[in-house]
mmCIF file of the protein (N, C-alpha, C, O) and its ligand, coordinates in Angstrom:
data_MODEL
# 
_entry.id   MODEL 
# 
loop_
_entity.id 
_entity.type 
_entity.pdbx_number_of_molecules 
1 polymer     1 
2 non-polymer 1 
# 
_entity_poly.entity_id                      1 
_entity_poly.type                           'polypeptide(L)' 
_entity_poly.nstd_linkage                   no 
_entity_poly.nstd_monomer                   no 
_entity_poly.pdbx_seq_one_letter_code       
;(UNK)(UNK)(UNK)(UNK)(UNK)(UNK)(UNK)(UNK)(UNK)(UNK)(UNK)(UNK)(UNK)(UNK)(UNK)(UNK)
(UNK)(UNK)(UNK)(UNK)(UNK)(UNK)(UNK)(UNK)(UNK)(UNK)(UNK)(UNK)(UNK)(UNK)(UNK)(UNK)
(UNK)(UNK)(UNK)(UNK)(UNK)(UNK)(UNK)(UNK)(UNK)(UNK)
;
_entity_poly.pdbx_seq_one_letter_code_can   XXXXXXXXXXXXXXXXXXXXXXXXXXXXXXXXXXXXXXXXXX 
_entity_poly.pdbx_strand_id                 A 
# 
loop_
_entity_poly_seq.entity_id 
_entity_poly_seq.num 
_entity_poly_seq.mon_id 
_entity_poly_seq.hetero 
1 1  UNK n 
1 2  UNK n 
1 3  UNK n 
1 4  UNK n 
1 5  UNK n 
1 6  UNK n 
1 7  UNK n 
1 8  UNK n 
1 9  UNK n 
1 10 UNK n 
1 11 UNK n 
1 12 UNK n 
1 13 UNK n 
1 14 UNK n 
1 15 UNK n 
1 16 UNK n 
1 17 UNK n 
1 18 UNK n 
1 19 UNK n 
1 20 UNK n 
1 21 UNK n 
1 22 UNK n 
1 23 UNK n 
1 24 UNK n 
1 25 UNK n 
1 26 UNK n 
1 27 UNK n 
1 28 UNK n 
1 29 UNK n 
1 30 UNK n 
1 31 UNK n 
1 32 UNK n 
1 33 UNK n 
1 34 UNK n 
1 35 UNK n 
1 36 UNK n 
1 37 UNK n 
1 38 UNK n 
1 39 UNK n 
1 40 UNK n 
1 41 UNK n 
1 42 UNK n 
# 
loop_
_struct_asym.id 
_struct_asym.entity_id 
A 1 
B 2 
# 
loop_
_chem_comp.id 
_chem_comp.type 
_chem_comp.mon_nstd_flag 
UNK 'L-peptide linking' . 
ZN  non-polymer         . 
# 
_pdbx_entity_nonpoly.entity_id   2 
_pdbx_entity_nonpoly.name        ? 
_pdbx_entity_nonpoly.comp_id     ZN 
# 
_pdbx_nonpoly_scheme.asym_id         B 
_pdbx_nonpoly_scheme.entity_id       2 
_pdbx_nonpoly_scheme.mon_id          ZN 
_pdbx_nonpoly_scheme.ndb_seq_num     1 
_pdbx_nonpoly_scheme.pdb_seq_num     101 
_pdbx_nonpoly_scheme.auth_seq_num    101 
_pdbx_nonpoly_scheme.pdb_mon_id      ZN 
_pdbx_nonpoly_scheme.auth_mon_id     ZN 
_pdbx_nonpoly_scheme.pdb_strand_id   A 
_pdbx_nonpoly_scheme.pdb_ins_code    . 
# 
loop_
_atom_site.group_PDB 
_atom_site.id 
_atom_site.type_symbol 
_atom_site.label_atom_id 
_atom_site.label_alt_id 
_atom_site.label_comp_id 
_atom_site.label_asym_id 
_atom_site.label_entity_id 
_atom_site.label_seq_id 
_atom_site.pdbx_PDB_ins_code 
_atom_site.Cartn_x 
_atom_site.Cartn_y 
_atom_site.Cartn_z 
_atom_site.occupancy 
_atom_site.B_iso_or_equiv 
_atom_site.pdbx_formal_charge 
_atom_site.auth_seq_id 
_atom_site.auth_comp_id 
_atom_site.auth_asym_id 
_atom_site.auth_atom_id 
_atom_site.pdbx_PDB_model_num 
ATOM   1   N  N  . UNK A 1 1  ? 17.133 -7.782  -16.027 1.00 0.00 ? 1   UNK A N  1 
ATOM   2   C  CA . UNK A 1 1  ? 17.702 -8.771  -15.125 1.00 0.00 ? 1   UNK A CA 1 
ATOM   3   C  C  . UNK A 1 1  ? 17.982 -10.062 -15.871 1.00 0.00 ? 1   UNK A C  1 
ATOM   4   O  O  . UNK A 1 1  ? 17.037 -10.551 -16.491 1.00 0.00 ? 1   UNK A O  1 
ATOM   5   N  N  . UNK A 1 2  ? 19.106 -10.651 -15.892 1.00 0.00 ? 2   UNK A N  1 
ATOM   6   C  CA . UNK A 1 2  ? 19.394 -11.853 -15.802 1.00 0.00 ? 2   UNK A CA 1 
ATOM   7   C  C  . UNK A 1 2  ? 19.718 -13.367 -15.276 1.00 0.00 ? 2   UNK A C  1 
ATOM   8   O  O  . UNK A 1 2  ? 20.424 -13.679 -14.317 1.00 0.00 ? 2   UNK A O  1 
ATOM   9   N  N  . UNK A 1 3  ? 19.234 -13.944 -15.883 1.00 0.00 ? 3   UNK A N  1 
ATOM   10  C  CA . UNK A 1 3  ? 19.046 -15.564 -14.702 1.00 0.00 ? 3   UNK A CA 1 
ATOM   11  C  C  . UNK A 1 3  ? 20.337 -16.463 -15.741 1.00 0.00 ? 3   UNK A C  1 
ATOM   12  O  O  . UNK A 1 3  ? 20.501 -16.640 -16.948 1.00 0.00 ? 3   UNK A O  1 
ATOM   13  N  N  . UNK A 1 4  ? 20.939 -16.793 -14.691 1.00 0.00 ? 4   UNK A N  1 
ATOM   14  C  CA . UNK A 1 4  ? 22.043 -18.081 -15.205 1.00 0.00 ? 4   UNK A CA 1 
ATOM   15  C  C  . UNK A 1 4  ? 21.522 -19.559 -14.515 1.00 0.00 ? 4   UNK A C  1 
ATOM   16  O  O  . UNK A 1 4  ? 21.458 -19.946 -13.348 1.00 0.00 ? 4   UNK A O  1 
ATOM   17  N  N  . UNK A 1 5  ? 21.101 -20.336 -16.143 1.00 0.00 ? 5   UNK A N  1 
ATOM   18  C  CA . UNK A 1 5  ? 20.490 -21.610 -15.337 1.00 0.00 ? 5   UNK A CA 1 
ATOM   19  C  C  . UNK A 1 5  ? 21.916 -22.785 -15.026 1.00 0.00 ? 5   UNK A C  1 
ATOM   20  O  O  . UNK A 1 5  ? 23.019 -22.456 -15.462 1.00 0.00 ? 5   UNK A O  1 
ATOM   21  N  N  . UNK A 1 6  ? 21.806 -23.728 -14.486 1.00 0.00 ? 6   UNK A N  1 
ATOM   22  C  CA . UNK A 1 6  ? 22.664 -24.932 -14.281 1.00 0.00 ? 6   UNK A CA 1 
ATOM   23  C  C  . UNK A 1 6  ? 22.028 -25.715 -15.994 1.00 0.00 ? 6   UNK A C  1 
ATOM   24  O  O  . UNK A 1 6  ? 20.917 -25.675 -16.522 1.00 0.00 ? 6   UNK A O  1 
ATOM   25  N  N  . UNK A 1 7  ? 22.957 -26.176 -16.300 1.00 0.00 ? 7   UNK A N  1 
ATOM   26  C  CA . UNK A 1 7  ? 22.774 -26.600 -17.638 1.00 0.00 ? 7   UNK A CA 1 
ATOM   27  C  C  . UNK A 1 7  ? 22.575 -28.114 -17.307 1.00 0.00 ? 7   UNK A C  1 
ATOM   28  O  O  . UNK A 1 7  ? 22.009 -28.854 -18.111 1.00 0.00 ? 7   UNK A O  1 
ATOM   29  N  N  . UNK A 1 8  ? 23.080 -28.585 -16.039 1.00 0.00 ? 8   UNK A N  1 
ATOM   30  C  CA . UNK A 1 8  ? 22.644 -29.875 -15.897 1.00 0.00 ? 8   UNK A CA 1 
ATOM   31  C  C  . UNK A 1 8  ? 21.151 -30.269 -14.847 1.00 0.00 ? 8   UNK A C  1 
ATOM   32  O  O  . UNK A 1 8  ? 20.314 -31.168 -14.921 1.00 0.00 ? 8   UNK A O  1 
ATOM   33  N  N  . UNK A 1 9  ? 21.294 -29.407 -14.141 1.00 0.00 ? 9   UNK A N  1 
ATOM   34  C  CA . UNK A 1 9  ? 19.400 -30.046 -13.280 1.00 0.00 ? 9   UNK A CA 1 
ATOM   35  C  C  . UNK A 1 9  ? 18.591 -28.555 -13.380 1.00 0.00 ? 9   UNK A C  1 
ATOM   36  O  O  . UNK A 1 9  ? 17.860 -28.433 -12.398 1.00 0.00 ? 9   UNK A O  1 
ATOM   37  N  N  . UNK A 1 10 ? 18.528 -27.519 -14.191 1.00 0.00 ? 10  UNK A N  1 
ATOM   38  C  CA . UNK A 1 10 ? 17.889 -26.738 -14.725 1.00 0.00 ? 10  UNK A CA 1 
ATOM   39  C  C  . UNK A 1 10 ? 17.321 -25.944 -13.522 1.00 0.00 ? 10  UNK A C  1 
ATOM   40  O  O  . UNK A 1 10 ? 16.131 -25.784 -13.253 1.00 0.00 ? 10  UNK A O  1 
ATOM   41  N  N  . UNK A 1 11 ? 18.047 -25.628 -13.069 1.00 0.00 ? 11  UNK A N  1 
ATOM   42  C  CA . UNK A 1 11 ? 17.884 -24.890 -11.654 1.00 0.00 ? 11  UNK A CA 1 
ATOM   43  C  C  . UNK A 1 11 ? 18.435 -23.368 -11.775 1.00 0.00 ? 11  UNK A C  1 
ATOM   44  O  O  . UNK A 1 11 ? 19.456 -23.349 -12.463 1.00 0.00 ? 11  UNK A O  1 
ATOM   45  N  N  . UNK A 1 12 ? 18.170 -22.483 -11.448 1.00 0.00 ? 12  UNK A N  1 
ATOM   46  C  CA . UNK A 1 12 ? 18.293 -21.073 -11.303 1.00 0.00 ? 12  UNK A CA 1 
ATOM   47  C  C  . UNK A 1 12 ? 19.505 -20.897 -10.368 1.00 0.00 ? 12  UNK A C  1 
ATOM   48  O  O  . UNK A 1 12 ? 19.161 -21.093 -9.203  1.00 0.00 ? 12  UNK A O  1 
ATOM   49  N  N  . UNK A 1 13 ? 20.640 -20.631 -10.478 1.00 0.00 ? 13  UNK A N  1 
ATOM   50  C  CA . UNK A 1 13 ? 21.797 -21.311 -9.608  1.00 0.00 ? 13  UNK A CA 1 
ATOM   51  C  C  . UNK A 1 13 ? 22.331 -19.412 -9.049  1.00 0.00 ? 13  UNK A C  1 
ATOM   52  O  O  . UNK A 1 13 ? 22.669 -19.095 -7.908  1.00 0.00 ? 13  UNK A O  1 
ATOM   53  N  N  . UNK A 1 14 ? 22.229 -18.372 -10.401 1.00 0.00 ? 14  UNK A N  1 
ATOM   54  C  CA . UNK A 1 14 ? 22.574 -16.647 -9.623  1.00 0.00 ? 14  UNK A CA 1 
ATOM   55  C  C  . UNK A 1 14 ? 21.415 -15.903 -11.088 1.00 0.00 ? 14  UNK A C  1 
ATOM   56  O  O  . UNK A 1 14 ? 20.678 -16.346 -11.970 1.00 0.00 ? 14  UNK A O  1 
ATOM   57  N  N  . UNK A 1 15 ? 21.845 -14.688 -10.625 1.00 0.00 ? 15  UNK A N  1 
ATOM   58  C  CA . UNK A 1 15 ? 20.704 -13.858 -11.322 1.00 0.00 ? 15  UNK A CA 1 
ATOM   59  C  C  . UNK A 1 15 ? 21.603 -12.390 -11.154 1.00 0.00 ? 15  UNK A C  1 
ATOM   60  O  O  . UNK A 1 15 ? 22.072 -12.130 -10.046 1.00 0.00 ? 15  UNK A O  1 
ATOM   61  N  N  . UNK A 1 16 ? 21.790 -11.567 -12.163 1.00 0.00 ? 16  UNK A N  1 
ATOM   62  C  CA . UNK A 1 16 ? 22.532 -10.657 -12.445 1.00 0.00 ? 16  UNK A CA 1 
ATOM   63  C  C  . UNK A 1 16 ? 22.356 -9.619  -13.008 1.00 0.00 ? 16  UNK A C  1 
ATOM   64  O  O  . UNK A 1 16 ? 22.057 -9.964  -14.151 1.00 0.00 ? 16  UNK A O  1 
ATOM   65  N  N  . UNK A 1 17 ? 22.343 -8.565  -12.964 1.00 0.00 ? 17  UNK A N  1 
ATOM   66  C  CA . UNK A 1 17 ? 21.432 -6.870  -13.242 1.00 0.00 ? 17  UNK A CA 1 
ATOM   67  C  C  . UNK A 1 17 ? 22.107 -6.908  -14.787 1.00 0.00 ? 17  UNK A C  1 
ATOM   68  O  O  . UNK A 1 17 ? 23.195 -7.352  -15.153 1.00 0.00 ? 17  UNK A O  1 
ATOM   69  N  N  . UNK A 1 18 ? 21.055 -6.282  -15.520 1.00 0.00 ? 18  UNK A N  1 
ATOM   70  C  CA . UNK A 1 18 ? 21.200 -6.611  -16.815 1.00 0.00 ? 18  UNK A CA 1 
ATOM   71  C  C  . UNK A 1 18 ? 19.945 -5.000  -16.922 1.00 0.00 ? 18  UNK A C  1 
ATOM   72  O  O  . UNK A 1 18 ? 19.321 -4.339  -16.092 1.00 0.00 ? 18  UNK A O  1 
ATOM   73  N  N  . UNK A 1 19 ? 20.136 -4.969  -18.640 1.00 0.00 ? 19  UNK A N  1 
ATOM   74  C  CA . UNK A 1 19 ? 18.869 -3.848  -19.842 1.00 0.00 ? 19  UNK A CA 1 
ATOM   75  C  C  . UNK A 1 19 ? 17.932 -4.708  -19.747 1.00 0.00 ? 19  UNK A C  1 
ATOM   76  O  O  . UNK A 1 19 ? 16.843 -4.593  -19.185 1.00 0.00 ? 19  UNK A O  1 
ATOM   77  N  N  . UNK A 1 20 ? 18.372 -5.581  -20.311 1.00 0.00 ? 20  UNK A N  1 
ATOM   78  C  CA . UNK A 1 20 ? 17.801 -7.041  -21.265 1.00 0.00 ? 20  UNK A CA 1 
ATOM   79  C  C  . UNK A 1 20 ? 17.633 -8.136  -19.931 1.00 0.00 ? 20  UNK A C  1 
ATOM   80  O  O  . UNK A 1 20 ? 18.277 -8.297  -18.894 1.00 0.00 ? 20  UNK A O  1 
ATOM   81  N  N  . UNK A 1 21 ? 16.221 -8.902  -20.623 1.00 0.00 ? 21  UNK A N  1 
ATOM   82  C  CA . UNK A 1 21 ? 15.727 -10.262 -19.528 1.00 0.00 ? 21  UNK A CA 1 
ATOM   83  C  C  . UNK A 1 21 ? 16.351 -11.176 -20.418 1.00 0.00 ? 21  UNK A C  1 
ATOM   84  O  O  . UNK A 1 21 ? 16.019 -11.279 -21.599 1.00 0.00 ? 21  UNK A O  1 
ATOM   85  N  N  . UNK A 1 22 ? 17.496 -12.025 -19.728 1.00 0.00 ? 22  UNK A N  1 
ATOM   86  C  CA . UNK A 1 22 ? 18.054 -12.800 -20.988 1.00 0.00 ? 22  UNK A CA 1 
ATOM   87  C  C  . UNK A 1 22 ? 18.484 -13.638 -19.693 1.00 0.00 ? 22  UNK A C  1 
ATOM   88  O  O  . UNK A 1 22 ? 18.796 -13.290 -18.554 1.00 0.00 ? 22  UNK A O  1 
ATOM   89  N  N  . UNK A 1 23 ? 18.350 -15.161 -20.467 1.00 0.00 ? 23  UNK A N  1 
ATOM   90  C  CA . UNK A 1 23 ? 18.716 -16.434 -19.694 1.00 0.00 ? 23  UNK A CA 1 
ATOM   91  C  C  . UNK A 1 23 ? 20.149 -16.798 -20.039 1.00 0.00 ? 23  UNK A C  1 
ATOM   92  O  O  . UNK A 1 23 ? 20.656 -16.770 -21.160 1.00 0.00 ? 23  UNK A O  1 
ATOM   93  N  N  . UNK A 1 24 ? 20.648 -17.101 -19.034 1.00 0.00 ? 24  UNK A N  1 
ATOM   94  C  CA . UNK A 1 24 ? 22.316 -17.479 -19.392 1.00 0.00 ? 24  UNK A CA 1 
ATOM   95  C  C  . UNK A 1 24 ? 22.207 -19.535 -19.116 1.00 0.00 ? 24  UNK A C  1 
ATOM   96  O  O  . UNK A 1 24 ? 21.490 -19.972 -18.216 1.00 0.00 ? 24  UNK A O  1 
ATOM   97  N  N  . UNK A 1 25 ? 22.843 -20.285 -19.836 1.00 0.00 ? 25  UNK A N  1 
ATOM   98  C  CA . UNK A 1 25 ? 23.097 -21.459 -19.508 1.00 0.00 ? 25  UNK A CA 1 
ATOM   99  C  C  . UNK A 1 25 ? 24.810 -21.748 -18.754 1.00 0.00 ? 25  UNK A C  1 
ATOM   100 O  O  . UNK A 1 25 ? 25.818 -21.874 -19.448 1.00 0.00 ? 25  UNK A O  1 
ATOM   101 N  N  . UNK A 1 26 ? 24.803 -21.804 -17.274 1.00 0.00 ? 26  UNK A N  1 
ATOM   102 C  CA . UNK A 1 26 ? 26.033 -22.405 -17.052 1.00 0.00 ? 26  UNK A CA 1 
ATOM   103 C  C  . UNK A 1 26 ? 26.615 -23.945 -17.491 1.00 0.00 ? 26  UNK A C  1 
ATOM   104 O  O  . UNK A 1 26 ? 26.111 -25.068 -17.503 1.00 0.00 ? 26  UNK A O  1 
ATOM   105 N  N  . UNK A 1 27 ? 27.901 -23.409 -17.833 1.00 0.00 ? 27  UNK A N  1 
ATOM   106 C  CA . UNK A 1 27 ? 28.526 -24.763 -18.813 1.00 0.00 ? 27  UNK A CA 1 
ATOM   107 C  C  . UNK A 1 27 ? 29.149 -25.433 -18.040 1.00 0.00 ? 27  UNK A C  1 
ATOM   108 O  O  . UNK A 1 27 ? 29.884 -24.828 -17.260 1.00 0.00 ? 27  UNK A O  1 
ATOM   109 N  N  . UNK A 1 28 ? 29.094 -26.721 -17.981 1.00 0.00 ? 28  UNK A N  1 
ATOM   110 C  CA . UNK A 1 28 ? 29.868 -27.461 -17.383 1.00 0.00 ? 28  UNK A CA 1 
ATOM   111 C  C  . UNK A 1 28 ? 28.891 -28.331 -16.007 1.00 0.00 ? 28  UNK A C  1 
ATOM   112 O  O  . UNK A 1 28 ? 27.668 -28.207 -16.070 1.00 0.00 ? 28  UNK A O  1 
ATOM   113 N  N  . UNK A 1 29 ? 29.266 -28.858 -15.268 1.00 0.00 ? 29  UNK A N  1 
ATOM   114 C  CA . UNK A 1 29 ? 28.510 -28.948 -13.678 1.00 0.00 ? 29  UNK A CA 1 
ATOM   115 C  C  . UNK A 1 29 ? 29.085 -29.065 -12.527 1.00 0.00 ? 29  UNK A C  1 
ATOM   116 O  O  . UNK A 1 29 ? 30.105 -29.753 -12.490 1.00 0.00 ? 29  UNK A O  1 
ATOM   117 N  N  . UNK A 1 30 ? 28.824 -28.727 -11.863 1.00 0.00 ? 30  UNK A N  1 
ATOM   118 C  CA . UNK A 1 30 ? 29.154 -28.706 -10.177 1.00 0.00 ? 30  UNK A CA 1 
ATOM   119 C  C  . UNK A 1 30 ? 28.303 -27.421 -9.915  1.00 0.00 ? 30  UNK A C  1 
ATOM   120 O  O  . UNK A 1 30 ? 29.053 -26.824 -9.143  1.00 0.00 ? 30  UNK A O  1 
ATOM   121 N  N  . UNK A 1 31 ? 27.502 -26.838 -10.031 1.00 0.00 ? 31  UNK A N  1 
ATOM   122 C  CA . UNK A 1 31 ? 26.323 -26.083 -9.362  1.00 0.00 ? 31  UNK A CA 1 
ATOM   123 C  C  . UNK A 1 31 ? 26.249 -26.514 -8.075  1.00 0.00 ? 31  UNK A C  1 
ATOM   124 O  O  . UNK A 1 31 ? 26.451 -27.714 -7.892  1.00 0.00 ? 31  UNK A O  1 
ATOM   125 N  N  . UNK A 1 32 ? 25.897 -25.499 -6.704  1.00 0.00 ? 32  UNK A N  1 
ATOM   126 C  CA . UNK A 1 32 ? 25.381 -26.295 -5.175  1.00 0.00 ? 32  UNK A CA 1 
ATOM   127 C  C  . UNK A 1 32 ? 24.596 -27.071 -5.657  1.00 0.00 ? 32  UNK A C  1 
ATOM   128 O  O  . UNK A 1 32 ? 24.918 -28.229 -5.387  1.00 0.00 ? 32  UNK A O  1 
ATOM   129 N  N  . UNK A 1 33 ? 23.478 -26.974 -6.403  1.00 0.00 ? 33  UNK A N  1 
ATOM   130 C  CA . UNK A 1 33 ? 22.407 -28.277 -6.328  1.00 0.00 ? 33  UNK A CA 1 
ATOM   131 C  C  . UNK A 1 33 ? 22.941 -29.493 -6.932  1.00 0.00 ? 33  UNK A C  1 
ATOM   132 O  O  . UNK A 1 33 ? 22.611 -30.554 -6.402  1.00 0.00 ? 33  UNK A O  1 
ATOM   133 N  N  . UNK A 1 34 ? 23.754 -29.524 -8.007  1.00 0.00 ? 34  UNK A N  1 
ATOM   134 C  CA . UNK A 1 34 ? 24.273 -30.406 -8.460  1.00 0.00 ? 34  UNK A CA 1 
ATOM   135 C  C  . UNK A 1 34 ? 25.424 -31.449 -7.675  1.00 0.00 ? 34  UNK A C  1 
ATOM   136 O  O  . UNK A 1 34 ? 25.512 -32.677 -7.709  1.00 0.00 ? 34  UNK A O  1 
ATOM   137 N  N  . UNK A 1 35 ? 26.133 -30.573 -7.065  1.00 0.00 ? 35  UNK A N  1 
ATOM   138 C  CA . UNK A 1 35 ? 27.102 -31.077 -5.875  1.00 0.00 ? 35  UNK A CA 1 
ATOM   139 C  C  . UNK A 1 35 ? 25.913 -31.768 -4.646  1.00 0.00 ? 35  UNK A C  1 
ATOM   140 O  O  . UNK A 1 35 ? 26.017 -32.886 -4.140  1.00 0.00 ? 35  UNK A O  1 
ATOM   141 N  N  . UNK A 1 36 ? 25.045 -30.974 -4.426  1.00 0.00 ? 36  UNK A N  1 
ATOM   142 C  CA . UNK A 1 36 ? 24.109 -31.524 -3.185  1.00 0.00 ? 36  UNK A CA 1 
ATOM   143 C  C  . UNK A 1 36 ? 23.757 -33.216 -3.752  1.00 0.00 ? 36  UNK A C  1 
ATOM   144 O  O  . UNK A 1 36 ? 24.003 -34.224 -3.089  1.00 0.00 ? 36  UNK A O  1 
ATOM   145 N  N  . UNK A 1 37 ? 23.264 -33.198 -4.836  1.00 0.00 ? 37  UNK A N  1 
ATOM   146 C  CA . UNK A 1 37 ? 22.188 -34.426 -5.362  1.00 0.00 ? 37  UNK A CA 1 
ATOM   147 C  C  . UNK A 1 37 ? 23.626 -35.366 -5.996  1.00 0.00 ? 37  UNK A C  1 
ATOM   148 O  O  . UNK A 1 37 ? 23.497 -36.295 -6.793  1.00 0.00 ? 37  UNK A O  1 
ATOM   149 N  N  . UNK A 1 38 ? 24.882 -34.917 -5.480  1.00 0.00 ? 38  UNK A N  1 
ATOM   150 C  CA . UNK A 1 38 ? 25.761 -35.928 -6.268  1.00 0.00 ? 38  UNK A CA 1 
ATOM   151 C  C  . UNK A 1 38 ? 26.010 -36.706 -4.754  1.00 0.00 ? 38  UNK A C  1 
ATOM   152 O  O  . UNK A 1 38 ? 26.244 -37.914 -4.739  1.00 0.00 ? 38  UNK A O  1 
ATOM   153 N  N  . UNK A 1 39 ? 25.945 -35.966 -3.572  1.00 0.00 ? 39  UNK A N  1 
ATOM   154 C  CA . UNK A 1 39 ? 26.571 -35.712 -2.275  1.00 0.00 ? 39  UNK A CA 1 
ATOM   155 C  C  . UNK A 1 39 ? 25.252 -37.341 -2.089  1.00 0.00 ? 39  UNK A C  1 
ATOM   156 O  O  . UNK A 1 39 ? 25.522 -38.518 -1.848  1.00 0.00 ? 39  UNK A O  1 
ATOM   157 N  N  . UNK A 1 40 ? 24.386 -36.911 -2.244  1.00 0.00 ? 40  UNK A N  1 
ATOM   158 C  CA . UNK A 1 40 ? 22.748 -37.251 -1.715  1.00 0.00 ? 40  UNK A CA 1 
ATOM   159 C  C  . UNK A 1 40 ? 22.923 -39.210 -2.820  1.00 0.00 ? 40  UNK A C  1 
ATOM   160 O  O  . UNK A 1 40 ? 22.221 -40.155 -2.459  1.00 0.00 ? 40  UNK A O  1 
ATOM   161 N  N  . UNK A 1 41 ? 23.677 -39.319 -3.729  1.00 0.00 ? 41  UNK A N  1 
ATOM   162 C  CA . UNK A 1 41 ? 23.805 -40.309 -4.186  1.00 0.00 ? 41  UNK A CA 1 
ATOM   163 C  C  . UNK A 1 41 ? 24.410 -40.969 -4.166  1.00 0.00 ? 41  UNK A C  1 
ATOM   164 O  O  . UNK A 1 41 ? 24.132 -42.090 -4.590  1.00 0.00 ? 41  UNK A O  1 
ATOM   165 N  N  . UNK A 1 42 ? 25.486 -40.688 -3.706  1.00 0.00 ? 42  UNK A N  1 
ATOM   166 C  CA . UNK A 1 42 ? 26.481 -41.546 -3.216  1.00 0.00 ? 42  UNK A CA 1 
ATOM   167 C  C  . UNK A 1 42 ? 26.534 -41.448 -1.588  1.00 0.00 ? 42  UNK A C  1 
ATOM   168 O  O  . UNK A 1 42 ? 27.344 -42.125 -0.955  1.00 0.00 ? 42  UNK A O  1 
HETATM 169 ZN ZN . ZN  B 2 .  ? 23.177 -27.968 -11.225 1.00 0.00 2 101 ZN  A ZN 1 
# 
């Protein structure tokens, strides 16, 4: 199984059938949590 983290608030954002336990970093940001806590700051 695989986990794809948010590369900006290090959050577990999907998780994806895999051989191998291997962490993916998503590039870039706008993740829901990231959009939530941008939403939540302004
Ligand atoms: Zn994020």
């Amino acid at each position: 199984m695989g986990t794809i983290i948010c590369q900006s608030c290090n959050k577990t954002i999907d998780v994806f059938e895999g051989e191998k336990v291997m962490t993916l970093y998503a590039k870039g940001n706008g993740c829901v949590h990231c959009k939530t806590a941008d939403k939540k700051n302004k």
